[in-house]
N, C-alpha and C positions, 0 to 999 in steps of 0.2 A: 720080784722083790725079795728082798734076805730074808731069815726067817728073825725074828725079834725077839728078847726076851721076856720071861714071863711078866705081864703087867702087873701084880702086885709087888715082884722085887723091884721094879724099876719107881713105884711110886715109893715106895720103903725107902730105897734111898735117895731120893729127890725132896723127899719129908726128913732126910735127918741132914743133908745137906744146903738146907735151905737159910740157916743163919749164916756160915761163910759162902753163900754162893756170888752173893754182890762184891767182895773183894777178890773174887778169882775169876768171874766170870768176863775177862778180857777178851776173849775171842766172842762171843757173845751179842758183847756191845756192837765191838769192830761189824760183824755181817748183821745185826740189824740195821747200822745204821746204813749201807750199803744198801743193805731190803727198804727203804724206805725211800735213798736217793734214787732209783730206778722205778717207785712204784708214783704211776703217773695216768690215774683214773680221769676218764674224761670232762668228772664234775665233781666238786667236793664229797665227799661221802658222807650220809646224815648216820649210818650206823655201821659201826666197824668190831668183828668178831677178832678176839686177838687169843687166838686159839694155842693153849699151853704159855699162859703168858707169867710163867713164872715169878719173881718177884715184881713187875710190872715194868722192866726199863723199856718195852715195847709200845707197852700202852701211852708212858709219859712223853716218847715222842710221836705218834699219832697222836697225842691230846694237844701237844704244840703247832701240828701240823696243821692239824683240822680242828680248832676251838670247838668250832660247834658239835661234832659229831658224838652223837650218845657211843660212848664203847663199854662193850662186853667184854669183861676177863675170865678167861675157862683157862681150869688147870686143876691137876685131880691128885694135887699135895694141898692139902689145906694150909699146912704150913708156909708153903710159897704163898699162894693167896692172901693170909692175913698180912703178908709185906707187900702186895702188891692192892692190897684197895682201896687207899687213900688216891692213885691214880685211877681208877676207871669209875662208871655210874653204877655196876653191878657185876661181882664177881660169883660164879657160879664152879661149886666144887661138881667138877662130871670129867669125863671122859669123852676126848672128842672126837674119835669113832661111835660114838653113840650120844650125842648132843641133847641133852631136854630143852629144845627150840621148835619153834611151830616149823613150816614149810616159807621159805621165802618172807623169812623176818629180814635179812641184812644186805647191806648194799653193799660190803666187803669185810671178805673174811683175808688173815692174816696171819701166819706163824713162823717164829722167828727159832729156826735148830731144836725143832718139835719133831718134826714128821718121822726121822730116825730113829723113833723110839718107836714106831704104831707101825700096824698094819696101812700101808700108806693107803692102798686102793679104797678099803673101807673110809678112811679120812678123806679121801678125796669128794667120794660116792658121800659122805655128810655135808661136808663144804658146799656140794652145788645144791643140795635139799633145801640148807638151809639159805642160799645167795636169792636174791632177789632179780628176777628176768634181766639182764645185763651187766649184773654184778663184776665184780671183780675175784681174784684171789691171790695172794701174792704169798710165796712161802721160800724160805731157806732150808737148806738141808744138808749132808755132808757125801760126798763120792769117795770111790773107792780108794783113792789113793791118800784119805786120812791116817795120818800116823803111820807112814812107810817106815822111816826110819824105827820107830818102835817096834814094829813086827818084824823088820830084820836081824835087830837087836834078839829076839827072841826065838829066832830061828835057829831049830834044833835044841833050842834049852829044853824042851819037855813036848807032848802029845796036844796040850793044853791051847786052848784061845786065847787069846790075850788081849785081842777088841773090836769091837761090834764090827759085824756085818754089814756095809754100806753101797745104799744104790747106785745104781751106772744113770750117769744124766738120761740115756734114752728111757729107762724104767720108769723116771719119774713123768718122761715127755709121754710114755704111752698110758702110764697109769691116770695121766687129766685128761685126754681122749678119749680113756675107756669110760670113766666114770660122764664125761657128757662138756668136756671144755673146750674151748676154741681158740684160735687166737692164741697160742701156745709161747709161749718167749721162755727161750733155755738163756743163761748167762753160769759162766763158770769160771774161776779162779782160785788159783793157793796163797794164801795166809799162813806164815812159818812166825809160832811165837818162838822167843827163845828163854832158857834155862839156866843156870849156873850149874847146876848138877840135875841128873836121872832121877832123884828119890823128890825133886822141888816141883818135878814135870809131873811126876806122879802124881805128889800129892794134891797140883792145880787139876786135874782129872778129877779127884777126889771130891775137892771140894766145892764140886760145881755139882756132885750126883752123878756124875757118865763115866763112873765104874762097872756098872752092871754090864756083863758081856752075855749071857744065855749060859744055853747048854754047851758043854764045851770048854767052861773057864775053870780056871783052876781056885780050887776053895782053900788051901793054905797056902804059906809062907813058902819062896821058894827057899833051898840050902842056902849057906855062907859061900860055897865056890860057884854055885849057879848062878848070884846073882850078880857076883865077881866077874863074868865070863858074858854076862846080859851088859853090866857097866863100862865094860871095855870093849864091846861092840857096838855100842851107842858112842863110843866116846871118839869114834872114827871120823862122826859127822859133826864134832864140835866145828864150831865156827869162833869167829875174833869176838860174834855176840853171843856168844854160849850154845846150850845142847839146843838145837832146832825139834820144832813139834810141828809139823805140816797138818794142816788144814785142807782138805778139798771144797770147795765151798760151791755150792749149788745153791742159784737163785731162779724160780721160777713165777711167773705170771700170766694168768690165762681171763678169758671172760666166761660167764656161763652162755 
């Protein structure tokens, strides 16, 4: 798995992007609601862990789905969470590589373009602690080939990273076999939003929180001709719908 950045910048800015995160949060929506048409447990779920559930648009369709089912919202912005608890029965500020849950409290856990921010294995290795003997778990997440066009855009502008590090579908297939899962279901696809310009793509990055790149990024402004020379190399892949942002999108599904 890639190495991740530090977890307190990452909650830093998912706490300061959490008031515009519901009007940019378009790709979001789109693979949850994808994670939810394919997740198809063999009997309704009476408790469902909706781990990094953000402002809660994950939780209100698992509340739709399954009425009855008590859900749990974990996500470690508080900020996100006070927009997301009028949807769940209890929202809990933690980190879910490290869960405050008993052992085999939930009948299914759930995470909707979380797991790319965490050490996935440790989140995996929580997931089945806390599932319940036949559980489910159903997660999205993003592969490698998110944001091509961006990182070619930026090839050769500088030494710098310019965005996260993302798993290869087999990392994730072998990371819920190591931690103890079965019944393994890979599914994968690209989702390409589009732009009007480079600085409107950025700023939808922005104001979702999934700016934080690690070690490796660059911490100012790039020059006036640098970013000149980044705009005209993105500008190669405009389309008739504007500047394309490619998505890799990994959906996975396994049982405990």
């Amino acid at each position: 798995m890639p190495p991740q950045p530090p977890r307190q910048r990452v909650r830093e800015s998912f706490e300061r992007a959490a008031a515009s995160y519901d009007d940019a949060a378009v790709l979001q929506r789109q693979v949850c609601e994808l994670l939810l048409a394919a997740f198809d447990p063999p009997s309704p779920p009476e408790s469902i862990l909706d781990a990094g559930c953000g402002t809660g648009y994950g939780s209100r369709l698992l509340r739709d789905r399954w009425p009855a089912a008590r859900i749990i919202a974990v996500d470690f912005a508080p900020a996100m969470l006070s927009i997301a608890r009028p949807d769940a029965d209890l929202c809990l500020a933690a980190d879910i590589a490290a869960l405050p849950c008993m052992d085999a409290c939930f009948s299914s856990w759930w995470s909707n373009l979380t797991v790319q921010w965490c050490d996935a294995g440790q989140v995996f290795r929580e997931a089945r602690r806390v599932l319940r003997p036949a559980g489910q778990i159903a997660l999205s997440t993003l592969g490698p080939e998110t944001f091509t066009e961006l990182r070619a855009a930026f090839d050769g502008i500088d030494r710098h990273r310019h965005t996260l590090r993302f798993s290869e579908p087999a990392d994730i297939g072998e990371g819920l076999s190591r931690a103890g899962f079965r019944d393994i279901r890979l599914h994968r696809q690209t989702i390409k939003l589009h732009y009007p310009n480079l600085k409107s793509l950025l700023r939808a990055v922005k104001d979702i929180g999934a700016n934080t790149v690690g070690d490796g990024g660059r911490s100012g402004l790039l020059g006036r001709r640098a970013w000149q020379r980044v705009q005209e190399a993105y500008e190669q892949h405009r389309t008739d719908a504007g500047l394309p942002a490619r998505y890799d999108v990994l959906l996975a599904y396994a049982d405990k």
